[in-house]
N, C-alpha and C positions, 0 to 999 in steps of 0.2 A: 248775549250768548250767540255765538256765530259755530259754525259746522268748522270753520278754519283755526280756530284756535286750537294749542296745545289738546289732547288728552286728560292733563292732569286741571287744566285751567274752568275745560266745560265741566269735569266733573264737579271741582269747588263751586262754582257758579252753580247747575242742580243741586248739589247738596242744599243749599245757603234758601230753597224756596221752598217757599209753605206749599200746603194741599191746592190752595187757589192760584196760586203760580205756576205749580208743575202741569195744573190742567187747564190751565188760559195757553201757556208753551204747548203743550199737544195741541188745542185746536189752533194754532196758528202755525202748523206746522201743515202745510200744503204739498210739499214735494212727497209723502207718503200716502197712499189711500189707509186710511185709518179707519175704522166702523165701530168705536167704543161710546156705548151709551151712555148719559150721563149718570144714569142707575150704577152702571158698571163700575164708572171713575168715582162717583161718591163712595162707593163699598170698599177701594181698595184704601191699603197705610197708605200714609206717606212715605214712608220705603220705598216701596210698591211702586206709586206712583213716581218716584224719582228713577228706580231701576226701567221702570218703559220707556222715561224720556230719556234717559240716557242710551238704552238701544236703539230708540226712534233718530238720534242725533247719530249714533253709529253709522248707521244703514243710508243715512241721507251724508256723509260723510265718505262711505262708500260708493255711491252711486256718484258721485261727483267729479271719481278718480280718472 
């Protein structure tokens, strides 16, 4: 999953991962200061947790322009 691909490609790629995937991708996502506790991240869906990563991909997306 790269910040360069399509729109529609990163979302398929987030869709497609479990709770443990979308929260290994946030903490590997450096170019944002993020402060989400692990309490935090276990509480939310998996929804949830794909709609963050998916803005957190936006915003690091944006700042690249």
């Amino acid at each position: 999953m790269t910040t360069k691909e399509p729109i529609e490609s990163l979302i398929a790629s987030i869709h497609g991962l479990d709770r443990d995937g979308c929260i290994a991708k946030l903490r590997q996502m450096h170019q944002l200061k993020m402060d989400f506790s692990d309490e935090y991240l276990a509480d939310l869906s998996v929804d949830r947790l794909r709609h963050v990563l998916l803005a957190a991909c936006v915003q690091v997306r944006k700042s690249k322009r």
